[in-house]
C-alpha positions in Angstrom: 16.4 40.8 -8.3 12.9 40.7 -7.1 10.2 37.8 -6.5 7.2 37.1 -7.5 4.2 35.0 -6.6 2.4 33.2 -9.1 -0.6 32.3 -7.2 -3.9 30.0 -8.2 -6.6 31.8 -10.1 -10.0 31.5 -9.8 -10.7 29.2 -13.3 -14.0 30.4 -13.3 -16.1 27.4 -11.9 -16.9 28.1 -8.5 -14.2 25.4 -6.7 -11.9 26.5 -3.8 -9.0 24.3 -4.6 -7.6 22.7 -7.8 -5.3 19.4 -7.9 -1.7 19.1 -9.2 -1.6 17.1 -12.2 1.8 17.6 -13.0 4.8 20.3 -13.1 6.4 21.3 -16.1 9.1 23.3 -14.2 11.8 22.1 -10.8 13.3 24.1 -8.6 16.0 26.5 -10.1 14.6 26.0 -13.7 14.2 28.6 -16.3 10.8 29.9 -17.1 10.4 32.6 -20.1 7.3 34.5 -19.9 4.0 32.4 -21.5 6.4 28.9 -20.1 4.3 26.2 -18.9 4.2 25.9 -15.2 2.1 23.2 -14.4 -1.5 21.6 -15.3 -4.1 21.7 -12.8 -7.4 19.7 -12.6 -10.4 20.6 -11.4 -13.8 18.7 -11.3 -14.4 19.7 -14.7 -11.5 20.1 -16.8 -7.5 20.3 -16.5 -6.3 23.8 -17.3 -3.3 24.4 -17.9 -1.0 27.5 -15.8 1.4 29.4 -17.5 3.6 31.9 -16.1 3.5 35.9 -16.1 7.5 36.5 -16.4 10.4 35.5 -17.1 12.9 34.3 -14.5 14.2 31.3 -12.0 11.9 28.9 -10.0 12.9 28.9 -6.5 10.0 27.5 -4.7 6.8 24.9 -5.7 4.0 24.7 -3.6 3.6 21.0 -3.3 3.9 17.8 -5.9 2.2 16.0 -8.1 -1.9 14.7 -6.3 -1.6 17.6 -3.8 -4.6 20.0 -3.6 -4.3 23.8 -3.8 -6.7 26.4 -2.5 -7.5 29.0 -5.0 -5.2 32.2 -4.4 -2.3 30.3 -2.3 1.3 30.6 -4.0 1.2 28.1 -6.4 5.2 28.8 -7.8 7.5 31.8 -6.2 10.1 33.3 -9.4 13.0 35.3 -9.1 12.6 37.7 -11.7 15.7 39.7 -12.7 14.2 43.1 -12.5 15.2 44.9 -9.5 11.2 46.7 -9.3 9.2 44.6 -6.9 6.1 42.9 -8.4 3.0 44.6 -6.2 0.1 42.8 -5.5 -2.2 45.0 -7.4 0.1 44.0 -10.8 0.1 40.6 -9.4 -3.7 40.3 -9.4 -3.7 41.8 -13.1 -1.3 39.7 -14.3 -2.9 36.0 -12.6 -6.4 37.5 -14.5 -4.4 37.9 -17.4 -2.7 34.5 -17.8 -3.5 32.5 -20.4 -6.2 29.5 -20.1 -7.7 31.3 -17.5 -10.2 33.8 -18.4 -9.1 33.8 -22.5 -10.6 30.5 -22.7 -13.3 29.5 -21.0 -12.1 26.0 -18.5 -15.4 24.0 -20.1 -13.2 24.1 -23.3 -9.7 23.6 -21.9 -8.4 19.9 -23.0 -6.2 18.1 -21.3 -2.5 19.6 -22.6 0.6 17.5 -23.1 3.8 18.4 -21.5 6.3 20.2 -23.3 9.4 18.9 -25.0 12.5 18.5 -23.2 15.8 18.5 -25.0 15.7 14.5 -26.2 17.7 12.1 -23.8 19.0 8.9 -25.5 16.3 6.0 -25.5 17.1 3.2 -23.4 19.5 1.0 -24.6 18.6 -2.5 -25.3 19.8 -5.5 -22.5 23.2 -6.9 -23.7 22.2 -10.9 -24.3 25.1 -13.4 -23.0 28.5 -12.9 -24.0 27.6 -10.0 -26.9 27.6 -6.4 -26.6 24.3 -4.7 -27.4 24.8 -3.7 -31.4 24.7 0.5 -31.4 21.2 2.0 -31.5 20.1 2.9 -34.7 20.5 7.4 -35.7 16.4 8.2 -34.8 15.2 10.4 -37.6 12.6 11.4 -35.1 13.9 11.3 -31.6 11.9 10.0 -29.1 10.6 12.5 -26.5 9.8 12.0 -23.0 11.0 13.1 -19.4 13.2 10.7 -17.5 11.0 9.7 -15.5 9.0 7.6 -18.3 12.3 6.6 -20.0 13.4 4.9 -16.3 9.8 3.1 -16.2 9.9 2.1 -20.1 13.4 1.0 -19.6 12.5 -1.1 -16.5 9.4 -2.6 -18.4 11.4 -3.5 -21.5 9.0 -1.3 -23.5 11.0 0.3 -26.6 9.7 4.2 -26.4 9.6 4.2 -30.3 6.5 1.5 -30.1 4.9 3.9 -28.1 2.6 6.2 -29.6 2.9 9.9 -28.2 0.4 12.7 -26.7 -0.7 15.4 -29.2 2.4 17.4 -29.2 4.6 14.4 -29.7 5.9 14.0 -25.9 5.3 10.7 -24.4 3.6 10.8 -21.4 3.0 8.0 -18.3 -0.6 7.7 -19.9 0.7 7.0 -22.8 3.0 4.0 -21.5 -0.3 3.2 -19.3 -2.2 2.8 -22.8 0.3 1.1 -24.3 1.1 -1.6 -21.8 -3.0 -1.8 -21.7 -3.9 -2.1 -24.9 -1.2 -3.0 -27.0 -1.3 -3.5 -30.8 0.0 -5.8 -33.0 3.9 -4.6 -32.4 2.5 -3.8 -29.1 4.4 -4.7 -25.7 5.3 -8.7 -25.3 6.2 -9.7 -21.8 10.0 -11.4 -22.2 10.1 -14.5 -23.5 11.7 -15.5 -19.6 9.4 -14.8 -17.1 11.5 -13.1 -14.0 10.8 -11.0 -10.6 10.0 -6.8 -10.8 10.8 -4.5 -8.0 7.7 -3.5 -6.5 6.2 -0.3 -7.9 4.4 2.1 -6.3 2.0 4.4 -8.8 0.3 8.1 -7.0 -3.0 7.9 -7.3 -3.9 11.1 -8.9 -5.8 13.4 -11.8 -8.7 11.3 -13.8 -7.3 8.3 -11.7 -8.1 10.2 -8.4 -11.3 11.6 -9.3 -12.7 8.1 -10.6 -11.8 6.1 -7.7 -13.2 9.4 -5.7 -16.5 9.0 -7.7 -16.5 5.1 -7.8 -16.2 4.8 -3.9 -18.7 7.5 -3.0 -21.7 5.8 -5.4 -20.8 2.5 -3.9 -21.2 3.9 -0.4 -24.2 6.1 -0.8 -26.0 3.9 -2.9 -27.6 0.3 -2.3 -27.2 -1.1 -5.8 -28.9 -4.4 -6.9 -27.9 -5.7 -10.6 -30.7 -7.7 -12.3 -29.5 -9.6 -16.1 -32.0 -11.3 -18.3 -31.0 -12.7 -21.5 -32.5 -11.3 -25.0 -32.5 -13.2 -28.5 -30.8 -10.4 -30.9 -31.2 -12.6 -34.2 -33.4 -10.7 -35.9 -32.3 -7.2 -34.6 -29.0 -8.4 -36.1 -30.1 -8.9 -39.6 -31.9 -5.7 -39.1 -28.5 -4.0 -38.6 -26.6 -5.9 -41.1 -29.2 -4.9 -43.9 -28.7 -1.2 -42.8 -25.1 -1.4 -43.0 -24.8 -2.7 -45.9 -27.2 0.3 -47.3 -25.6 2.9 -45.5 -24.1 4.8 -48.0 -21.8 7.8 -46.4 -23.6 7.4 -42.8 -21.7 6.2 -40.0 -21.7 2.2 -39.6 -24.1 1.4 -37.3 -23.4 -1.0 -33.6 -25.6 -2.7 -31.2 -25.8 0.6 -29.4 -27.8 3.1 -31.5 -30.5 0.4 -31.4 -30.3 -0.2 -27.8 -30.6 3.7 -26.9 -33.2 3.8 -29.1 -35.3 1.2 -27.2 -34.0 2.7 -24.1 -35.9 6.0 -24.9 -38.9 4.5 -26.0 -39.1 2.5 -22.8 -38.2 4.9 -20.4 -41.5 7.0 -20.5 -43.7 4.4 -18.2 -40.9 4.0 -15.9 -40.2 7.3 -15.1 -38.2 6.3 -12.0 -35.2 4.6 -13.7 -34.3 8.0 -15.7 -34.0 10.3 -12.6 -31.1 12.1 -10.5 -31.2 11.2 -6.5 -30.6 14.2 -4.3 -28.7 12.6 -1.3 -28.9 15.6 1.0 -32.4 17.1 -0.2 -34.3 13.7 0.3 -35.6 14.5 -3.5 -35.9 12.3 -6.8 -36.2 13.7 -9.9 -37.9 12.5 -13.0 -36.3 13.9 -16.2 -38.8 14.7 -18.5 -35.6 14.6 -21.7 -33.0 11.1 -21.8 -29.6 12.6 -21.6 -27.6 9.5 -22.0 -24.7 8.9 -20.6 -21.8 7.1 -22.6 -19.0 5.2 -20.8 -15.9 5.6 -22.5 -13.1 4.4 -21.5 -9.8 6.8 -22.4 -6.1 6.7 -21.9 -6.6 8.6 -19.1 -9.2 6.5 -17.4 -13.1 5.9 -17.5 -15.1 8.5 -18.9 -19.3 9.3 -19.1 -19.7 12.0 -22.2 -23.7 13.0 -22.2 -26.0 12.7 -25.5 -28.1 15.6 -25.0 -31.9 14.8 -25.7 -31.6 10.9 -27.1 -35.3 10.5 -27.3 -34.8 12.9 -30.5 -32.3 10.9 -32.4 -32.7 8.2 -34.8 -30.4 5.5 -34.9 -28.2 7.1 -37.5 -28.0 10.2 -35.8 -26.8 8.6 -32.9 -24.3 6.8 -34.3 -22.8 9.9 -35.4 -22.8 11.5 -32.0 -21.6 8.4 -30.3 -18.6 8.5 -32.6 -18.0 12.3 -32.5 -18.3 12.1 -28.4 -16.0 8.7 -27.9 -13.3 10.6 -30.7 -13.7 13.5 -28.0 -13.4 12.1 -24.7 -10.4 9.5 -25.7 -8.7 12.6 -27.3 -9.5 15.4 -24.4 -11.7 17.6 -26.6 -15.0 16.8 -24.8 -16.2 20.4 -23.3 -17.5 20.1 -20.0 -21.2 20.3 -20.3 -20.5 17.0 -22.2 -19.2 15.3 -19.3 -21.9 16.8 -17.0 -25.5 16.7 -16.9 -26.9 12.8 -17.5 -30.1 11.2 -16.4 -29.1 7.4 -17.1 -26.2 5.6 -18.4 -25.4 3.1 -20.7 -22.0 0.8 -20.6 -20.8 -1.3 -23.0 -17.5 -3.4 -22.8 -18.2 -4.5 -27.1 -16.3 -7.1 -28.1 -15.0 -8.3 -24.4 -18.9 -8.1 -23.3 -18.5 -11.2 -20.9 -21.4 -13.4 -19.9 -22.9 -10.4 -17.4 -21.8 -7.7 -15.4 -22.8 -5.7 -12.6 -22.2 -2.1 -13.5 -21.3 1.1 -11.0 -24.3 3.7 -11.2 -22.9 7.0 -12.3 -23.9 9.2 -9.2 -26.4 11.4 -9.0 -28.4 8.9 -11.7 -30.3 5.7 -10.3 -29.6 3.5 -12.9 -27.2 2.2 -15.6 -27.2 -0.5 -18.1 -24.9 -3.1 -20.0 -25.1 -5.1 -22.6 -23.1 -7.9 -22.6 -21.3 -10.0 -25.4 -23.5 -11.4 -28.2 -23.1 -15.1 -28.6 -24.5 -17.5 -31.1 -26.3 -20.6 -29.4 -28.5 -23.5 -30.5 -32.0 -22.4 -29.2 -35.0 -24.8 -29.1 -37.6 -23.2 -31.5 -41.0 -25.7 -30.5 -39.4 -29.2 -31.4 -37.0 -27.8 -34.2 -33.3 -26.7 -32.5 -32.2 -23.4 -34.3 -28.7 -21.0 -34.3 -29.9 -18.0 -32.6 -27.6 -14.6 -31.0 -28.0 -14.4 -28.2 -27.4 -11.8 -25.6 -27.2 -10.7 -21.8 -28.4 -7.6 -20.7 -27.6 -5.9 -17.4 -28.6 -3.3 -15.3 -28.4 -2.0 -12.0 -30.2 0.2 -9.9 -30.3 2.8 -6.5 -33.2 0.5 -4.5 -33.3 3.6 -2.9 -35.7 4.2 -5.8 -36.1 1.2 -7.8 -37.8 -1.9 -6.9 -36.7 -5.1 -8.1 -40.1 -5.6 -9.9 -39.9 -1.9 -11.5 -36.3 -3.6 -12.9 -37.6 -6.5 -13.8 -40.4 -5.2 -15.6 -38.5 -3.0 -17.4 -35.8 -5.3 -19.0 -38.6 -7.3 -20.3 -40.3 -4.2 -21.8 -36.6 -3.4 -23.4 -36.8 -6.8 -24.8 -39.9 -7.1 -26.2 -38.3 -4.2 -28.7 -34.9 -5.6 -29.3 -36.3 -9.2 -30.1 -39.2 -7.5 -32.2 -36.5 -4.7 -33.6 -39.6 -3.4 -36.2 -41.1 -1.9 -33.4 -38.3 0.0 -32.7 -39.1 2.3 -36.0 -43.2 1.8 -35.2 -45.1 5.3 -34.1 
């Protein structure tokens, strides 16, 4: 018998240390050669490790959230061979492994975990005085470790309700979404409202690097949110004509239009679509609008880039804002689309609310929001009129932004959204 040391490659993107998203392998497990080990997250993407050779785990190199420098022991196997592994094969064999330097990390999604043999779904509560009737034969058993079936169980979530990650295992995202979102046969809270044990949820992967991001623009930058509110009537008919002309292009929303008066905008105020070097003391103003989307995922919030919006038409991007979204909710989106924006755009659609005071996406100096359209009786000189109406927010680094640069701006946005022809003017 001999050991070997599976240690953390270099992925390729110049980090020192990678986090623990989670183990596909315990202690004393089986791996076969190609097995999943574990997936580990970078600042980029989440790549997943696979092992070497075949043999049994006998030692992990910390649990899930904990951070790993690059070449430590990341898993220790016993092989079965009795020739020692040296380090020179060692080093071939961690350059070898698959998702490391076959496949470049930008393009590395996010990878479900694999499938366990299937453990009985939980069974339902007996009600008062009657035995729970047997659970039906699954055609299609439900996978997922037992971890997840213990927290679906305690939740009174039925796993089969629950739809799956690509490769058909259900994750804790995939509960997460579920008990989020919801659908029409979605998760109902029983009908008798009763006390939970407390539960305590790791704070790690997308979760960890949003709160990370989130916490670091709020202390570095001195945000101020200003809203105004913008009559959308006629920009609505606009878009309602275009749909319904449309033919095989993609349906158009509020935001096309919005990004499109965004870009148009942006050119005399230069200082709202820049990046803010902290440490260099520099600003600087993008001559391009790479536009930030926020998304929000199963796994968490989300900012895929448009590359060169000032380009694009309104149809063309509603085709990318549709490709991107599909990307980053599914775990496709490469890294250069997650990196690289000058100013961001947020948008909750339907939920929109009255306002909202949006996070800048750091290094960028501003982001905006539109908020919910609502219709509203408007005077119109002595005549009262139904008008849409809409609330548009956006916050700033004052670092860089005055109020009155703000200010100034929204109203320049608006002239174009209440006058949507000169949105298509040269």
């Amino acid at each position: 018998m001999a050991r070997f040391t599976f240690r953390l490659p270099d992925i390729g993107e110049g980090i020192s240390e990678a986090e623990i998203v989670e183990w596909h392998i315990a202690v004393g497990d089986r791996v076969e050669e190609d097995g999943r080990l574990a997936d580990m997250m970078t600042d980029k993407a989440t790549v997943e490790m696979e092992s070497p050779v075949a043999g049994t785990v006998v030692e992990l190199a910390g649990e899930a959230g904990d951070l790993i420098p690059i070449g430590s022991a990341l898993v220790v196997i016993e092989t079965e061979d009795d020739v020692d592994v040296d380090e020179e094969v060692e080093e071939q064999v961690a350059a070898e492994t698959p998702g490391v330097e076959e496949e470049s990390p930008a393009e590395v999604a996010p990878v479900a975990s694999p499938a366990p043999a299937p453990s009985p779904a939980p069974a339902p509560a007996e009600s008062a005085g009657q035995q729970a009737p047997a659970e039906p034969r699954e055609e299609h058993p439900v996978l997922a470790s037992p971890a997840v079936r213990k927290r679906a169980a305690d939740l009174g979530v039925d796993l089969s309700q629950v739809k799956p990650s690509e490769e058909g295992r259900i994750r804790h995202a995939d509960l997460d979404s579920y008990l989020r979102y919801g659908s029409g046969q979605g998760y109902h809270a029983p009908h008798v409202s009763r006390a939970r044990d407390d539960q305590q949820v790791k704070v790690i992967g997308m979760r960890r690097r949003i709160a990370e991001n989130m916490a670091a623009s709020k202390r570095n930058i001195p945000h101020f949110t200003y809203v105004d509110e913008i009559d959308v009537t006629a920009l609505e008919e606009m878009r309602a004509d275009l749909n319904a002309n449309r033919g095989d292009r993609p349906k158009l929303t509020m935001l096309p239009f919005l990004i499109v008066a965004i870009c148009r905008t942006l050119p005399d105020f230069p200082m709202l679509n820049a990046r803010y070097d902290d440490e260099g003391g520099v600003v600087t103003w993008s001559g391009r609008v790479h536009m930030g989307m926020a998304t929000q995922t199963d796994a968490g919030l989300m900012v895929p880039v448009i590359r060169d919006a000032q380009d694009k038409n309104v149809w063309q991007l509603a085709s990318e804002i549709g490709r991107l979204a599909e990307a980053a909710r599914t775990g496709k989106a490469k890294s250069e689309e997650l990196s690289g924006g000058t100013i961001t755009v947020t948008s909750l659609g339907p939920l929109g609310g009255i306002a909202t005071t949006p996070v800048i996406n750091r290094p960028e100096v501003a982001i905006i929001g539109p908020n919910k359209i609502v219709e509203r009786p408007v005077f119109q000189g002595d005549d009262i009129v139904r008008a849409k109406l809409m609330n548009l927010s956006i916050s700033c680094d004052h670092r860089v932004v005055d109020g009155y640069d703000a200010a100034s701006y929204v109203q320049a946005l608006k002239k174009l959204l209440e006058t949507p022809v000169l949105l298509f003017a040269d």
